[in-house]
C-alpha positions in Angstrom: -2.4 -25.8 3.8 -5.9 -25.7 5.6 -4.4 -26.0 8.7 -1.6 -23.2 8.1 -3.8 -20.6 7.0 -5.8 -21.0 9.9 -2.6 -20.5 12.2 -2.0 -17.5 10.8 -5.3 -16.1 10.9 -5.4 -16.7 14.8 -2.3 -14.8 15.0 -3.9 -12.1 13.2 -6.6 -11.6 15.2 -4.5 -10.6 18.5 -2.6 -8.7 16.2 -5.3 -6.9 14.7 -6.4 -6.2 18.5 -3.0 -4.6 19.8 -3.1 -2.6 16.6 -7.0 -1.1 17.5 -5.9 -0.8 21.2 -2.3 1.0 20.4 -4.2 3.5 17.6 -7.4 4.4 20.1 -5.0 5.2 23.1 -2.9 7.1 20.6 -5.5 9.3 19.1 -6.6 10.3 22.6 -3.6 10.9 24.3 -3.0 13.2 21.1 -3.6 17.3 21.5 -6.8 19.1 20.6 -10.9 17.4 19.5 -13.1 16.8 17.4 -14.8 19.7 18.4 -12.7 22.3 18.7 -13.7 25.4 16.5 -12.5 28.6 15.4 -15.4 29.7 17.8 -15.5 28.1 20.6 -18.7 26.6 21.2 -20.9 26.8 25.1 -19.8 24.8 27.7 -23.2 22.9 27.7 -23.3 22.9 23.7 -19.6 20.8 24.5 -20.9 18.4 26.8 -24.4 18.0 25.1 -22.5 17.0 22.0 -19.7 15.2 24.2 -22.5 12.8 25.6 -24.2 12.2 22.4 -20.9 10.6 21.2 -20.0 9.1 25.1 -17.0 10.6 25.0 -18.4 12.2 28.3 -17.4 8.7 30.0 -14.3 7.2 31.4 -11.6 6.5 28.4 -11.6 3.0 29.5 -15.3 3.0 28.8 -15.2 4.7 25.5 -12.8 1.7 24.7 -14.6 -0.9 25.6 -17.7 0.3 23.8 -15.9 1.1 20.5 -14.9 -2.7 21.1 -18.7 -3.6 21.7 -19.5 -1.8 17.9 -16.6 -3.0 16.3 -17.3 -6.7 17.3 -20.8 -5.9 15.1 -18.8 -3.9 12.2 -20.3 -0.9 13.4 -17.1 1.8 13.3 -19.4 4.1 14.0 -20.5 7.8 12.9 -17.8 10.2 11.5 -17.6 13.1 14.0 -17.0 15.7 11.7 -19.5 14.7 8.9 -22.2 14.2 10.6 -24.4 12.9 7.7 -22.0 9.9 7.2 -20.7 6.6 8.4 -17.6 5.5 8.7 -18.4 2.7 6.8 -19.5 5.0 4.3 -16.5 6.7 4.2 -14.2 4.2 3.5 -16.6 2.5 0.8 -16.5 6.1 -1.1 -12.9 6.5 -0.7 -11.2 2.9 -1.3 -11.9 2.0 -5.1 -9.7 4.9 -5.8 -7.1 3.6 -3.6 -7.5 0.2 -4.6 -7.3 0.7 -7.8 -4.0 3.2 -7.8 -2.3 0.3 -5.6 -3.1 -2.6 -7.9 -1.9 -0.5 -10.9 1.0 0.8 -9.3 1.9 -3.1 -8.4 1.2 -4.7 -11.6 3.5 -1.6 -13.3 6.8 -2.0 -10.6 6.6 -5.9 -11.0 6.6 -5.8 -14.8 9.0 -3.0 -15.4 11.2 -4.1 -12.3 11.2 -7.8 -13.5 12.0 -6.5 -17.2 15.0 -4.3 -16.6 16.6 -6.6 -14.0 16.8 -9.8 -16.0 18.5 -7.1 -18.9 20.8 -5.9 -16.0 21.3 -9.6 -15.4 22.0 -10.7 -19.2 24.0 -7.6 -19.6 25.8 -7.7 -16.1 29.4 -5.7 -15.8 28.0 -4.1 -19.2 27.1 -0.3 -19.7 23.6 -1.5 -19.5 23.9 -3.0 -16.3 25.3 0.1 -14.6 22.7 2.4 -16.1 20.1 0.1 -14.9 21.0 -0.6 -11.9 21.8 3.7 -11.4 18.4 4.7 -12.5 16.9 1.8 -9.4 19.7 3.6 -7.0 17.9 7.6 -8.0 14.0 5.6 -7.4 15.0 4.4 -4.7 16.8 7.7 -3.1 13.8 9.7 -4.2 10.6 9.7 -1.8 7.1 10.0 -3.4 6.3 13.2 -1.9 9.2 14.6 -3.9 9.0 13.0 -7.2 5.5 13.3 -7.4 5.0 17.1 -7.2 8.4 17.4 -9.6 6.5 14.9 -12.0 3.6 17.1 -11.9 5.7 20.4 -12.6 6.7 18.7 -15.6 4.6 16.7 -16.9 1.8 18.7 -16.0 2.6 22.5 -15.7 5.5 23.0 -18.2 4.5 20.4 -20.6 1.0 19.9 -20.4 0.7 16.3 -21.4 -1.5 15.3 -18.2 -3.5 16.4 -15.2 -1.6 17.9 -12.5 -4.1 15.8 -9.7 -7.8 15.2 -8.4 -10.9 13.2 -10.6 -12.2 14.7 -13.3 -16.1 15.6 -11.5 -17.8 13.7 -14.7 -15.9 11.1 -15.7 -14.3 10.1 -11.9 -10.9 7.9 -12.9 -9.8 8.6 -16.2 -6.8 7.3 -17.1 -4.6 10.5 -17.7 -5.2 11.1 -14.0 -4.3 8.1 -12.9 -0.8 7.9 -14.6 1.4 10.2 -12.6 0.4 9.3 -9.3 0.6 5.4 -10.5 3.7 5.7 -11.5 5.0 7.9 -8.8 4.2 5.5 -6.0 5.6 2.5 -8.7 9.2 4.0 -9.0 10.5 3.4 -6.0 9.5 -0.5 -6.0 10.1 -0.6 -9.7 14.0 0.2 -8.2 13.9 -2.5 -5.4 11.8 -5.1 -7.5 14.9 -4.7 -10.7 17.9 -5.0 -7.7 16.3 -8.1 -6.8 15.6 -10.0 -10.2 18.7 -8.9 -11.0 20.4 -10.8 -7.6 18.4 -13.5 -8.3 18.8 -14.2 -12.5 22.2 -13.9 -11.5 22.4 -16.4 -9.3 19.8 -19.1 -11.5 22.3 -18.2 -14.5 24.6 -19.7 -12.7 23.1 -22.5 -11.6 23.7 -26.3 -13.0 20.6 -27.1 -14.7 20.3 -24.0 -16.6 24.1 -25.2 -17.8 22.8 -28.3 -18.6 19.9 -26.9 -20.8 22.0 -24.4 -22.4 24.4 -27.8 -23.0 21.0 -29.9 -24.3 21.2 -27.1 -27.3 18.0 -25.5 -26.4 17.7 -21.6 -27.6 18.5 -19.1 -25.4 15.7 -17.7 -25.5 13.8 -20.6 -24.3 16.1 -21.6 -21.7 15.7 -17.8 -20.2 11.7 -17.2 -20.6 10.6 -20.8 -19.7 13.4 -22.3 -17.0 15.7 -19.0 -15.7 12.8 -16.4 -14.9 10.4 -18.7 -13.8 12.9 -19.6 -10.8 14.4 -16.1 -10.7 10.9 -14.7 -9.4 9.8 -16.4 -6.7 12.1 -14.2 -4.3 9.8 -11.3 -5.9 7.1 -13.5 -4.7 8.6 -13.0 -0.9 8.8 -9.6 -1.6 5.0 -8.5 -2.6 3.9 -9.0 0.9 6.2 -5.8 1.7 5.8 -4.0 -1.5 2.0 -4.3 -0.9 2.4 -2.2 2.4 4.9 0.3 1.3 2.0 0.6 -1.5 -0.3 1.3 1.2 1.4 3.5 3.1 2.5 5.3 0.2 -0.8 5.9 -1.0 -1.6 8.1 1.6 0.9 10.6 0.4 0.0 10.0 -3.1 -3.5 10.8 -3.0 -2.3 14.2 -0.3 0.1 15.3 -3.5 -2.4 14.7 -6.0 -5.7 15.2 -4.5 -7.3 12.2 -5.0 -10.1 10.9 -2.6 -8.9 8.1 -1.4 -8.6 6.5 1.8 -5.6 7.7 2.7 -6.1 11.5 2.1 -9.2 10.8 4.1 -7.0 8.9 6.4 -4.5 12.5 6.7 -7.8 15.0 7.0 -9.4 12.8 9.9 -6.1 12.7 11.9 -5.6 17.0 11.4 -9.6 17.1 12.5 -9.0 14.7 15.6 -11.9 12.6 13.5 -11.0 9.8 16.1 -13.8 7.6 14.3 -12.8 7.6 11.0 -8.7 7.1 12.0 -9.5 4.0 13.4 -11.6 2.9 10.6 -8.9 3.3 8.5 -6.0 1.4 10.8 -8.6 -1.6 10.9 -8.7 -1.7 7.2 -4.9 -0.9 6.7 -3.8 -3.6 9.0 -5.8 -5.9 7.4 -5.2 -5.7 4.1 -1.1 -5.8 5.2 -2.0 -9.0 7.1 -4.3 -10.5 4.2 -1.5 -9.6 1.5 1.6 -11.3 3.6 -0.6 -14.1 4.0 -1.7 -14.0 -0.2 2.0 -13.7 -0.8 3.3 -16.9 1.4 0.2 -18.9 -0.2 1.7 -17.8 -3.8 5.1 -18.8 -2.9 4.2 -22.5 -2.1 2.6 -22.7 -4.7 5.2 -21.7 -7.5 8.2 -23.8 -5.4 7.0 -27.4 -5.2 9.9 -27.3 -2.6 7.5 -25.6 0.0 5.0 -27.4 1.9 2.9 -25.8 4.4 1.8 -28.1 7.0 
C-alpha cells in the first residue's frame, strides 16, 4: 500500500503544478487589477505600488517568483488587505468551511444510505417511488436556488432559524449552521440514496444473502450486518466526488448565506482581481480534492478484502 500511495502522490504533484500554472495565467489574462479604484490613483502612485508587489516585471517573471515563494509556503501578502497574509486568510476563513463540509457529508451519507436501503426493501412499492422522486427534485434543484427558498421559509416567513452569517459572539452556533448544511447536503443526499438503492438491490439478490436468509437468520440481521455492509462500498467510490462537489458547493453556500468561509473569500478576491489570495485558495482546493480521492480509494481497500493495492 506504501508503494501505491506514493504513486499517487507523484502524480499529484505535476498535477498540483498545471493547476497553479493554468490559475496564475488565467487571473492575468483576466480584465481589470488589483488596483483599480473608483478614483483612479497617479501614474507614479500606480507603478510605486506596482513595483512593491513586482508586478512591474515581465509576467513570466512574476511567475517564476510566485513559484520561488510558494516552494517556501510563502503565498504571499493579500493585495487588497494590506494588513494580512494569505496564509492568514485562509486559516481565518477555513474552519467555517471545514466544518459546513464535514457536516454536510456526514448528513447526505446517513440520510442517503437510510432512505435508499428503504427504497431498496420497498422497491416497485409507493415508498420506493416517493423516495426515489424526492432524490430526482434534490438533484434537479441547484444550491443557489434551494438555499435562498429555504431561507424565505424557514427563516423570513417562519422564523424558526437564522436567515445567514455568524452570530458576532458566539461564531458557529448550530441554528446557523443548519440551513446552509443541509442545503449543500440535499443534492448528494439525492445521488448518495440512487446509489444504495442500485446497489442493495443488486446484494439482495445475490447468492449468499439467499443462503443466510435460507440458514434462518432474522432479517434484520441478515440486512444490517451482511447486505449493507457490501451495499456501501460503491458509496465508498463515490466520497472522493461528493467531497469536491462539497467543495465547490461551498463557495456558493457561504455567498447565499454570508458565511466567512473560504469560498466567499474565494468569490470577493476573484471580483477584486486579489490575484494573491485566488491562488491561495486553488492550491488548497486542489489539494484537499486530490487528498480526499486518494482517502477514499485507501477506504475502499480497506472495506473489500478483494482489493489489493500493490
Amino acid at each position: 500500500m506504501f508503494g501505491y500511495i506514493l504513486r499517487r502522490l507523484l502524480v499529484a504533484i505535476p498535477t498540483i503544478l498545471i493547476i497553479i500554472t493554468v490559475a496564475f495565467f488565467m487571473m492575468r489574462a483576466a480584465p481589470g487589477s488589483p488596483f483599480d479604484l473608483e478614483r483612479p490613483m497617479p501614474e507614479e502612485v500606480r507603478q510605486n505600488v506596482l513595483a512593491h508587489f513586482g508586478m512591474n516585471r515581465p509576467l513570466h517573471e512574476q511567475y517564476f517568483n510566485y513559484m520561488r515563494d510558494l516552494a517556501q509556503f510563502d503565498f504571499g501578502p493579500s493585495l487588497k488587505f494590506r494588513d494580512k497574509t494569505v496564509s492568514q486568510i485562509i486559516a481565518e476563513g477555513f474552519p467555517v468551511s471545514a466544518t459546513i463540509g464535514a457536516l454536510s457529508i456526514a448528513l447526505a451519507i446517513f440520510l442517503g444510505s437510510i432512505l435508499g436501503s428503504i427504497a431498496a426493501l420497498r422497491q416497485n412499492k409507493p415508498t420506493d417511488f416517493g423516495v426515489m422522486g424526492l432524490a430526482m427534485v434534490g438533484i434537479t434543484i441547484p444550491p443557489f436556488v434551494m438555499g435562498p427558498v429555504l431561507a424565505l421559509t424557514l427563516g423570513l416567513y417562519l422564523g424558526w432559524l437564522p436567515t445567514g452569517g455568524l452570530d458576532p459572539r458566539l461564531g458557529m452556533t448550530p441554528d446557523r449552521l443548519i440551513l446552509p448544511v443541509v442545503t449543500l447536503a440535499l443534492p448528494q443526499i439525492a445521488i448518495i440514496s440512487r446509489l444504495m438503492r442500485a446497489s442493495m438491490i443488486e446484494v439482495l439478490r445475490s447468492n449468499y444473502i439467499r443462503t443466510a436468509h435460507a440458514k434462518g437468520l432474522p432479517s434484520r440481521v441478515v440486512i444490517t450486518r451482511h447486505a449493507m455492509r457490501a451495499a456501501i462500498l460503491p458509496l465508498v467510490s463515490y466520497l472522493g466526488p461528493a467531497s469536491a462537489a462539497l467543495v465547490t458547493g461551498s463557495i456558493v453556500i457561504e455567498q447565499v448565506f454570508q458565511l466567512p468561509g473560504i469560498g466567499r473569500q474565494f468569490v470577493t478576491a476573484a471580483l477584486q482581481r486579489d490575484y494573491t489570495v485566488v491562488m491561495g485558495v486553488v492550491i488548497l482546493y486542489a489539494t484537499l480534492i486530490i487528498t480526499l480521492n486518494l482517502l477514499a480509494d485507501l477506504l475502499y481497500g480497506v472495506l473489500n478484502p478483494k482489493v489489493r493495492y500493490e
